[in-house]
C-alpha positions as YAML, in Angstrom:
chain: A
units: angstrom
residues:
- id: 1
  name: UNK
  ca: [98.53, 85.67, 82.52]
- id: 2
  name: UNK
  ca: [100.85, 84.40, 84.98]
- id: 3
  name: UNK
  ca: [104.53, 83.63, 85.13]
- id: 4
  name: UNK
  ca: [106.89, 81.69, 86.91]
- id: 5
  name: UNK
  ca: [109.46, 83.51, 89.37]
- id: 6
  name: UNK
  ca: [112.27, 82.38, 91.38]
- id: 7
  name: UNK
  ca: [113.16, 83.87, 94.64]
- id: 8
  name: UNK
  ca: [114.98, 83.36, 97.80]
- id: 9
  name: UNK
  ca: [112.67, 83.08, 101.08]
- id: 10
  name: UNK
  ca: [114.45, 83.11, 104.75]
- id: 11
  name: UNK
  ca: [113.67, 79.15, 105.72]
- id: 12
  name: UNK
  ca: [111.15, 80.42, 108.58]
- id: 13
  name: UNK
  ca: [109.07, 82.17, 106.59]
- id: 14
  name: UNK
  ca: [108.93, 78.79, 104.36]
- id: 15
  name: UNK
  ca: [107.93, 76.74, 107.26]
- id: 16
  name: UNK
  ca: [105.51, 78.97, 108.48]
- id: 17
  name: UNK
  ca: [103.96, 78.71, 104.73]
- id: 18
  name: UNK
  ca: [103.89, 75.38, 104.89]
- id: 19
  name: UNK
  ca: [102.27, 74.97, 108.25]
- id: 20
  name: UNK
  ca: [99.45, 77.46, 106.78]
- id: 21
  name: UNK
  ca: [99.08, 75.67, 103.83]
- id: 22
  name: UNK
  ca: [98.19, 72.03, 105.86]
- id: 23
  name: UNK
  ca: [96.45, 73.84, 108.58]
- id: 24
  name: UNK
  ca: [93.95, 75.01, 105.78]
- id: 25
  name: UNK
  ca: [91.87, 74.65, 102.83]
- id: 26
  name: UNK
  ca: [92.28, 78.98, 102.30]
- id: 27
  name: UNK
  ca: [95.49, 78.06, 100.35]
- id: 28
  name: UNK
  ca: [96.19, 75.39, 97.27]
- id: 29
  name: UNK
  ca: [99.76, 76.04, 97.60]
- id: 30
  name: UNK
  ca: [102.57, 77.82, 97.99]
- id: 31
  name: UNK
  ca: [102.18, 80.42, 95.12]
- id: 32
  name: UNK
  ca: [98.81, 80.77, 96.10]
- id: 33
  name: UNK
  ca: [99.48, 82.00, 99.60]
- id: 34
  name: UNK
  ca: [102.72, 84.11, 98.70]
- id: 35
  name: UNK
  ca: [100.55, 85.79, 95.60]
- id: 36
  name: UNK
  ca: [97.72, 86.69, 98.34]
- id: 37
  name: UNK
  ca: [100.21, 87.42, 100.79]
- id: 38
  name: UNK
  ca: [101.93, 90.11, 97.57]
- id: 39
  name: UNK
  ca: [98.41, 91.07, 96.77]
- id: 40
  name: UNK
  ca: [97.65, 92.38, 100.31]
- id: 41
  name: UNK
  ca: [100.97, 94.33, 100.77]
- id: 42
  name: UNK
  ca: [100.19, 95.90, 97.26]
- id: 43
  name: UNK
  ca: [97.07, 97.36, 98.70]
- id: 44
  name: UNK
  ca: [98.09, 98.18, 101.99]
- id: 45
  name: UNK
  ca: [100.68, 100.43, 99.82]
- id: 46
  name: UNK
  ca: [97.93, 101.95, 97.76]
- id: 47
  name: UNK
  ca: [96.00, 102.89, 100.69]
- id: 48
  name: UNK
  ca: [98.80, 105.19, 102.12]
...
């Protein structure tokens, strides 16, 4: 299940997300890309 979540995001980081999001079809939005982007670091972490 997911939930909702508020957070804070440096505006650069935003407008890099949205340039990624309508320079491609890999994304449908921003919580898609930031819950890939989470789901990488998580298993870069696990792999230490």
């Amino acid at each position: 299940m997911k939930k909702p979540i508020s957070a804070t995001i440096d505006e650069d980081i935003i407008n890099w997300i949205e340039k990624e999001i309508s320079n491609t079809r890999k994304y449908r939005n921003k919580s898609h890309l930031i819950e890939i982007a989470l789901d990488a670091l998580r298993k870069k972490e696990v792999r230490k």
